[in-house]
N, C-alpha and C positions, 0 to 999 in steps of 0.2 A: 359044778355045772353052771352055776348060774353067775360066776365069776368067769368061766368065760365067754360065754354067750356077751359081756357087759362088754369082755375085752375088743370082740369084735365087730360090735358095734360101735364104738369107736376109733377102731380102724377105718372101717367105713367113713365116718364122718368127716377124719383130715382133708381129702382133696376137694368138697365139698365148701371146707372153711379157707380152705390155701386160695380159692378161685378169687371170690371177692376180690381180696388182698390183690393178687395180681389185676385186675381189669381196673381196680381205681387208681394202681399205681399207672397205667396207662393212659388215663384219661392227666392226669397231673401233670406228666411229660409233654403230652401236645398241646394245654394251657398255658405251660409256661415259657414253651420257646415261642409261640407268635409276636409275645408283645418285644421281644429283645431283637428282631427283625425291621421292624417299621421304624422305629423313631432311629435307627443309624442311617436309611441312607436317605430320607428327606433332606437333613442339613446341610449332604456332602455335594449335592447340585447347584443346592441357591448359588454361591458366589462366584460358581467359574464364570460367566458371561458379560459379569457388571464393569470391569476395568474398562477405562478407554484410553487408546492412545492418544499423548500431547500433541498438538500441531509443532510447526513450527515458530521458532520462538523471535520476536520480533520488540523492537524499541522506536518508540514513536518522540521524534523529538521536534521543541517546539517552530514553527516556520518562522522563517525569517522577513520578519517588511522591509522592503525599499522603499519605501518611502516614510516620512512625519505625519503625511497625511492619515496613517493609522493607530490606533490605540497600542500603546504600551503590550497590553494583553491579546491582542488579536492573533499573534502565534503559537502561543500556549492553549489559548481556546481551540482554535481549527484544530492543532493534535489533540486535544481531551478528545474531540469529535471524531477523529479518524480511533482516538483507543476504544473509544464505546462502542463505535459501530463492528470495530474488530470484534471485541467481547460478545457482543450481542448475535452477530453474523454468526459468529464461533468457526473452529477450524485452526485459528492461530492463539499460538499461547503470549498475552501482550504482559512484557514487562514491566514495571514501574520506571515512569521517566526518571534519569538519574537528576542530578543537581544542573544549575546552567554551567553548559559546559561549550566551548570553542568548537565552531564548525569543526576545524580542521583535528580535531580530538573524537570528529564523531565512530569512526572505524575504533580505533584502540578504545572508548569506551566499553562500546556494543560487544566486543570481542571478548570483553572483560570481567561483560556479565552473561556472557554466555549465549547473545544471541547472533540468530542465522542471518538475521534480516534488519536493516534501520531503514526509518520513511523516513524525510525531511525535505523541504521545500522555500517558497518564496511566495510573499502575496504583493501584488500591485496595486493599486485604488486604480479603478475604469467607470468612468460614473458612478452609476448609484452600486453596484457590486465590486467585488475585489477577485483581481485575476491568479486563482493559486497555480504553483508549479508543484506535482507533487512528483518526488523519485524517492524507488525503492533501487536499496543499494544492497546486494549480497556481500554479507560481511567476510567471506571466506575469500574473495577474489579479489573486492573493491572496487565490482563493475558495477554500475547502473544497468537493474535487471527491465526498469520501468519507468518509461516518464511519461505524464503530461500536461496538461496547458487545460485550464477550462474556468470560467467566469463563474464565482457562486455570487448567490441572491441569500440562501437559505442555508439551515440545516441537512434539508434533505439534498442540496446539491453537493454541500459539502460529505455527506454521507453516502452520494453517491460514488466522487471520485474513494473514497476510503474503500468501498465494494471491489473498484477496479486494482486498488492497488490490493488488496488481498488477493486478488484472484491470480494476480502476475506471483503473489509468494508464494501461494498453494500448487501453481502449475511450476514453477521453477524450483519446488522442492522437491515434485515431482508425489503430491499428494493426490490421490486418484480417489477419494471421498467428497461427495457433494454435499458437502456440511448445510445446512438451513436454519433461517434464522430462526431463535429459541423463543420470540414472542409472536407466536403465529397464531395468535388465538384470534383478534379482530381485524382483518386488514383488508383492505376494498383493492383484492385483487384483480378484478377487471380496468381501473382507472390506469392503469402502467403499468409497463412492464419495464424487465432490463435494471440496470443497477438504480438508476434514478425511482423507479418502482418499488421497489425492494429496500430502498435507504429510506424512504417516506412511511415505510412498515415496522423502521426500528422504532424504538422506544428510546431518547437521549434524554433523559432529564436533565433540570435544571441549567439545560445548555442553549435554549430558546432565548432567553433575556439577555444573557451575556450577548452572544451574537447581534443581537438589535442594536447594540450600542457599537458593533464594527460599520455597520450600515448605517443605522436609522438617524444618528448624529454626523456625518461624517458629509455629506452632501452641503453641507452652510460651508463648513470648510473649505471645501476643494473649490466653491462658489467665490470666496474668496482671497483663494489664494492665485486666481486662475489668470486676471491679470498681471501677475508681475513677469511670467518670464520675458525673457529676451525674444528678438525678432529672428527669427530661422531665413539662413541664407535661400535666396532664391532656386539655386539647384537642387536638383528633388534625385531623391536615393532608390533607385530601382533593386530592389531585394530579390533577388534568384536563389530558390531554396538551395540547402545544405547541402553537400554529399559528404561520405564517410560510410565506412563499413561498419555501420550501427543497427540496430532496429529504424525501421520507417518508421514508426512513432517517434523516437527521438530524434529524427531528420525534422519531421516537422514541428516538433516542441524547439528544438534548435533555430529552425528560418524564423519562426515566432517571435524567440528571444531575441535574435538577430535585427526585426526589423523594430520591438517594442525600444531596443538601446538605439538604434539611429533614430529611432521617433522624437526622443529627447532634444538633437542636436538640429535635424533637417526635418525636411518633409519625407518622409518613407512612404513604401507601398510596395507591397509582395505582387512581382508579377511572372508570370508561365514564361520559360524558355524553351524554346527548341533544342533539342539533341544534337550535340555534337561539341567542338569547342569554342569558349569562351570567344574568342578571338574574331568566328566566323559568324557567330549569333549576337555580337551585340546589336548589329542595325535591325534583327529583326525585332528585339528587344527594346528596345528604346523606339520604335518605330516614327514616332512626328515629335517626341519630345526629344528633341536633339540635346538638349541645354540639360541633359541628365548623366548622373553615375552608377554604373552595374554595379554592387555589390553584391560578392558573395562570398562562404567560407565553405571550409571542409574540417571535421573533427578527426581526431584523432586520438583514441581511449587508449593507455596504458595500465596495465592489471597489475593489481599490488600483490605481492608477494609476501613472503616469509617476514614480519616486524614492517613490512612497508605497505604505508597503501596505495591504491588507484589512483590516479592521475590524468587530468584532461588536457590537449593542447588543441587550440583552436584558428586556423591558418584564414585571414582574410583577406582578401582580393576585391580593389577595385577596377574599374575599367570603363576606358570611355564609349563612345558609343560606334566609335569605328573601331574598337578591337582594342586600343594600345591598353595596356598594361600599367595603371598609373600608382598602383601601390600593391606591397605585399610585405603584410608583416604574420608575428603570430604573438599568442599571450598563453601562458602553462598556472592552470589552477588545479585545486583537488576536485573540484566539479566542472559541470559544460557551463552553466549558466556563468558561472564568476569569472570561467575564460573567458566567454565570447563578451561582457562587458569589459574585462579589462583589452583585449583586443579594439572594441570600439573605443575608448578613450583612449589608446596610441593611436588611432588613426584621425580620432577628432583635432589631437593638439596637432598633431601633423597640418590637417586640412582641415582648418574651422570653417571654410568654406564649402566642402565640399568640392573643393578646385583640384 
């Protein structure tokens, strides 16, 4: 009897002992899956958003002087200046300038190393500053996408036109991001605006001092060199802007060049004509300066193709002040600028008078 009365009491007591067991197997289960939840997918967000896309890729090579009058270095400097202000600006990816390489080598270089875009230019001595030409040339086509003409004093001038010529690469790449420049921490932006504003807020190092020595020495020089030229014929060169089916910017970076290469020879001066042609507008043109010659040109870009590049031709016309017709040649470069001087020198040996 009392065997089983023992039995049944510990029947009794299994589900009793079984329960525990079950509820802390339950609580272990929902311990242990929270922590295998959290740390997968923190890691998997961080890095999708941090890539950026490259700009366009661009080679800056060094400007060319016309003249003695400037330091050896002064072309290599302005491009270091146009590549920092690039860098700095951001937007374009600037390549390392190659080795010195032949203008006319500048396309197949660029092409070579893979870029979309090369700047290159020219600087003049004009008093105490130097006059740069800056063009940017699409390396796919061989066309001059951008030119122009402007007098630096400074870094930040010169870090101006660099602004402009990015801005012509960015829109003709057809980049639609308004990149800003990456040292925006201190910049007294009420004093300017416009690229001149904004190239005064880069940061150039070590590019200050160089530059003083294009300028800050260069004025004894040109002080004495200033009498030796020759005596300019008495007739004076009437400069009637460009035509061509170009960008207006490069119509008047063209008249520019046009009238800076007669300056050389004659007396020049850019003046306003009337509409219509040549022929019927020079008397309004020449108005009481009878004893003068209308010059003028027209460009004409050819796009380089497949293994060939771009190519300038530039047609100049003078005229006397009743109309006639007194010369017309033309000159073919890889650029406008080295046509329309070599156009000016055919028509100087022509007419060192201007007759």
């Amino acid at each position: 009897m009392r065997r089983l009365l023992l039995s049944m009491l510990a029947l009794c007591a299994l589900p009793a002992l079984a329960a525990p067991r079950g509820a802390t197997g339950a609580v272990v289960v929902k311990a242990t899956a929270a922590p295998k939840i959290a740390p997968t997918i923190v890691p998997k967000t961080a890095p999708t958003g941090t890539p950026l896309p490259s700009g366009p890729k661009v080679i800056v090579y060094p400007f060319t002087a016309t003249s003695s009058g400037l330091p050896k270095h002064a072309g290599a400097t302005v491009a270091t200046i146009f590549a920092h202000a690039f860098e700095a600006s951001g937007g374009l990816d600037v390549l390392p300038s190659p080795p010195p390489t032949a203008s006319k080598l500048y396309p197949a270089t660029a092409a070579k190393l893979g870029a979309g875009y090369y700047v290159a230019g020219y600087l003049t001595p004009i008093g105490q500053g130097v006059s740069v030409l800056e063009q940017v040339v699409s390396v796919t086509n061989g066309v001059i996408i951008y030119s122009k003409t402007a007098q630096v004093f400074s870094v930040s001038d010169a870090g101006a036109l660099a602004l402009d010529a990015r801005s012509a690469i960015l829109a003709d790449a057809g980049v639609g991001r308004d990149y800003q420049p990456s040292s925006s921490s201190q910049t007294p932006a009420p004093t300017a605006t416009g690229p001149a504003g904004q190239a005064a807020s880069i940061k150039i190092s070590g590019i200050s001092g160089v530059l003083g020595h294009i300028f800050g020495k260069r004025p004894t020089v040109a002080a004495a060199a200033s009498p030796t030229p020759e005596p300019k014929p008495s007739r004076r060169a009437l400069v009637v802007r460009v035509a061509g089916k170009v960008p207006g910017g490069m119509l008047t970076t063209s008249t520019d060049l046009l009238a800076a290469d007669l300056r050389k020879h004659f007396h020049a001066s850019i003046v306003a004509a009337p509409s219509g042609p040549m022929a019927t507008a020079a008397n309004a043109i020449c108005g009481t300066d009878r004893d003068a010659t209308i010059l003028t040109g027209t460009i004409d870009l050819i796009p380089g193709h497949f293994m060939h590049r771009g190519s300038s031709r530039f047609y100049l016309k003078a005229y006397a002040c009743f109309g006639a017709l007194l010369y017309h040649g033309h000159a073919d470069a890889g650029d406008t600028p080295t046509a329309i001087r070599k156009a000016v020198d055919d028509y100087v040996e022509l007419h060192p008078d201007n007759h």
